[in-house]
BAZA-307265 format. One record per residue (C-alpha): residue number from 1; residue in three letters; x, y, z. Coordinates in steps of 0.25 Angstrom, whole numbers, padded with zeros to 4 digits. Layout:
N
num	residuo	c1	c2	c3
NUM	ALA	X	Y	Z
...
end
This chain:
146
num	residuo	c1	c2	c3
1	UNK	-0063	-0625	-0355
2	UNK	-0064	-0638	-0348
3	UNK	-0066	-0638	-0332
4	UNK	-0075	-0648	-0325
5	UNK	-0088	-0645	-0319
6	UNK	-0084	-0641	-0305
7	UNK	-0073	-0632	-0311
8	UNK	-0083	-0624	-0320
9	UNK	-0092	-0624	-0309
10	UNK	-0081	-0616	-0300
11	UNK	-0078	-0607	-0311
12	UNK	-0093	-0603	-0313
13	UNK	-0093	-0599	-0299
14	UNK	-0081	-0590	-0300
15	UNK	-0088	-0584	-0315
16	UNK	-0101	-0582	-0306
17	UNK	-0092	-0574	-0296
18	UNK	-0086	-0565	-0305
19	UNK	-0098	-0562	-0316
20	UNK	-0105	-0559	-0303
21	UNK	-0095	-0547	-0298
22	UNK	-0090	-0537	-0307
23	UNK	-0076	-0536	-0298
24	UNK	-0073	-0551	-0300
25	UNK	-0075	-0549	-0314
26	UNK	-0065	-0537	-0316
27	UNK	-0056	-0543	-0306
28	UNK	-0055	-0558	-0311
29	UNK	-0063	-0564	-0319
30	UNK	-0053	-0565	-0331
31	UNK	-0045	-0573	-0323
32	UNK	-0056	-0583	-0319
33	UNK	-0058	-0584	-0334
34	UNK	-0045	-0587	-0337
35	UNK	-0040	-0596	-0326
36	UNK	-0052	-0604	-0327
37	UNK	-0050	-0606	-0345
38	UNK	-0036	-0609	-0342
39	UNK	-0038	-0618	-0330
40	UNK	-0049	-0626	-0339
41	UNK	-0042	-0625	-0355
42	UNK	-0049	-0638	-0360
43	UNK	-0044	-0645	-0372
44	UNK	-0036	-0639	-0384
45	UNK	-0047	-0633	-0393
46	UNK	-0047	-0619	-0400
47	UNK	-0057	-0612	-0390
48	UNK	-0049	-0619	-0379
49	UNK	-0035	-0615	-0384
50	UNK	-0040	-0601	-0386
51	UNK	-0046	-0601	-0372
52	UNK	-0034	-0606	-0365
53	UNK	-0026	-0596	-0370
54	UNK	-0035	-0584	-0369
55	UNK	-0037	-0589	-0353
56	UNK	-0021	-0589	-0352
57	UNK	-0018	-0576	-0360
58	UNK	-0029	-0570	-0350
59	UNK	-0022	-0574	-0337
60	UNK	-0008	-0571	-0342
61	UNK	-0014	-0559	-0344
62	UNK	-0021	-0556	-0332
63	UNK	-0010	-0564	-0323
64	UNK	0003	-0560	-0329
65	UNK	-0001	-0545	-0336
66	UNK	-0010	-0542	-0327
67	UNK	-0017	-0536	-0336
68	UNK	-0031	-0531	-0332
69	UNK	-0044	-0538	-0337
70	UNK	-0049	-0531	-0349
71	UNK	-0035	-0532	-0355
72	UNK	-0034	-0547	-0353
73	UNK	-0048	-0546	-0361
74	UNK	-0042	-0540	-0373
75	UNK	-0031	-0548	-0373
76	UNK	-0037	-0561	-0373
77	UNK	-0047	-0557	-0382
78	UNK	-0036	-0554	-0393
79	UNK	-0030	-0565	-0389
80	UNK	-0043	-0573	-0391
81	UNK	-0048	-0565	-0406
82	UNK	-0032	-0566	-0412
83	UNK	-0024	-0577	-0407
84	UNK	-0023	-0592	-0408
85	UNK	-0018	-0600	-0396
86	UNK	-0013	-0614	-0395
87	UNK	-0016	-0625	-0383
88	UNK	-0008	-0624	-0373
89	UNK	-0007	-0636	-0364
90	UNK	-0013	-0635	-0350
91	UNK	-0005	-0638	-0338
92	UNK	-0009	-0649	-0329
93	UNK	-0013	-0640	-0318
94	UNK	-0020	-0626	-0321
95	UNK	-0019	-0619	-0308
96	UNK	-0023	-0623	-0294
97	UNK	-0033	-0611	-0293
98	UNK	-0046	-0613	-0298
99	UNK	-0060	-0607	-0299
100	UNK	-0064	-0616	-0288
101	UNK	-0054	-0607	-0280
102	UNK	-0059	-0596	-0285
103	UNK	-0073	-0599	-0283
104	UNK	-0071	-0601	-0268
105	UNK	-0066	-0585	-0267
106	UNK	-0072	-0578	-0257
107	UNK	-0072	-0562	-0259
108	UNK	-0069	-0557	-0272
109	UNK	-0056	-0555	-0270
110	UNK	-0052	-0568	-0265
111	UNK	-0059	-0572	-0279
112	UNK	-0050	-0564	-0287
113	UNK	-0037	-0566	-0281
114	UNK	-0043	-0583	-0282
115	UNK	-0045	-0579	-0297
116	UNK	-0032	-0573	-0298
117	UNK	-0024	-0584	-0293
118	UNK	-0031	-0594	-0302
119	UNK	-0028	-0586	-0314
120	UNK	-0013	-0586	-0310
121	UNK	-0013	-0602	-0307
122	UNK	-0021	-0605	-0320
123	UNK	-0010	-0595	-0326
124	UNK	0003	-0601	-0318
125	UNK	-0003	-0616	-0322
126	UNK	-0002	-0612	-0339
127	UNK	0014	-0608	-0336
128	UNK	0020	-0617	-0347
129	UNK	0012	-0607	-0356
130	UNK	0013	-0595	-0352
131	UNK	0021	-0589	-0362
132	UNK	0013	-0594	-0374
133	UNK	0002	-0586	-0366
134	UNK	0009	-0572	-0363
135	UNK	0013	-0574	-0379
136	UNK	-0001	-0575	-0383
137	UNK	-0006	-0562	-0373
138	UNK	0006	-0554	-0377
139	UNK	0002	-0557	-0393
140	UNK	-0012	-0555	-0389
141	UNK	-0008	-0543	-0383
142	UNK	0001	-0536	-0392
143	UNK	-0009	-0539	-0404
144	UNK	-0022	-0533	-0399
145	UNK	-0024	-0518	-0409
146	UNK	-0021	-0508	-0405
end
């Protein structure tokens, strides 16, 4: 991941938030991950490849499925153990919502529906791959045992 110091600064406020309250954690925290790898992808190297599309498969997962946590969890962990990804090409612009946004939340509430809305923006921003992504969940999915 590549993001400028002001950006990672922004983020490490909203990571300080949620590591420090169990709710937020439950409630959002995948998402902050994920919109924050997939706003930030870097350049075209294996480890970033991989994270790119681990961080997409996780939102389309979360945002699409709306499939609970832990279950995005073992997806992506699949995913991550038995798949190879290629690059996909950022868009120009990878949502209007940042963690800035998110850092600026008030009660917890207002920080998870600001979390959320990110992870839908960073989601709706990688449109001209989104069916490359619901193929790699669904083959994540339907090749985990048992």
């Amino acid at each position: 991941m590549e993001s400028s110091p002001a950006c990672w600064a922004e983020y490490g406020k909203v990571l300080a938030r949620e590591y420090s309250d169990p709710a937020l954690m439950q409630a959002c925290h995948r998402v902050s991950t994920d919109a924050f790898a997939a706003q930030h992808p870097g350049k075209p190297t294996p480890q970033s490849i991989q994270s790119v599309a681990i961080h997409l498969i996780g939102l389309h997962a979360v945002i699409e499925r709306d499939m609970a946590h832990p279950q995005v969890r073992t997806l992506i962990v699949h995913a991550a153990d038995h798949m190879r990804f290629e690059w996909l090409d950022p868009p120009p612009s990878r949502g209007r919502v940042t963690a800035a946004d998110v850092a600026r939340a008030g009660s917890n509430q207002e920080h998870v529906d600001t979390v959320m809305s990110w992870g839908r923006a960073v989601w709706d921003a990688w449109h001209p791959h989104h069916d490359r992504i619901r193929k790699w969940a669904d083959d994540a999915w339907n090749s985990r045992p048992g």
